[in-house]
C-alpha positions, 0 to 999 in steps of 0.5 A: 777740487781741481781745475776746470777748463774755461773757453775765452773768446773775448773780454777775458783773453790776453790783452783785452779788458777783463783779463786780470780776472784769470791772473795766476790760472794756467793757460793751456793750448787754444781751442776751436769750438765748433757749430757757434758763432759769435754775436755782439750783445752791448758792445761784447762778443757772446756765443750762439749756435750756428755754423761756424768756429770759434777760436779761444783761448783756454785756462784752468780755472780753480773753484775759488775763481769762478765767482769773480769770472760769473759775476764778471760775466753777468751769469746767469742773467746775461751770460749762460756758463754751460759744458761744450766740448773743443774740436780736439774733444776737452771739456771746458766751460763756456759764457754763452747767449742764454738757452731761451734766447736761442732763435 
């Protein structure tokens, strides 16, 4: 199975505490996703609606990683990892505030 895109914008970016987790993963061009904001939820950045842009980062996953990048991410319980789609129209996954949660 091939890779899929992954959208980080906080622990996981380059230089920032979780990044090992993405060891050996092709970084591609940055990305904007738009209609988010960013939140703080226990002293980390989390995405929800809202009116703004979000920059990130985006690498190539592949499917044996994606255990290790949810259980980082506490997914689903704290985190939502759902499909959104960049300004420049890729697809990539993103960690999210859960759906419920949305005011």
């Amino acid at each position: 199975m091939a890779a899929e895109l992954l959208f980080v914008y906080g622990s996981l970016r380059r230089g920032q505490s979780a990044h090992e987790l993405l060891h050996g993963c092709s970084r591609q061009p940055d990305g904007v996703l738009m209609g988010f904001e960013l939140i703080e939820h226990d002293g980390y950045p989390m995405l929800q609606p809202g009116g703004q842009a979000v920059t990130g980062e985006v690498y190539g996953i592949s499917p044996a990683r994606w255990q290790a990048i949810d259980a980082w991410e506490e997914a689903p319980e704290v985190y939502q990892r759902a499909r959104r789609q960049l300004q420049d129209g890729r697809l990539v996954w993103v960690y999210q505030r859960p759906e419920p949660l949305w005011i």
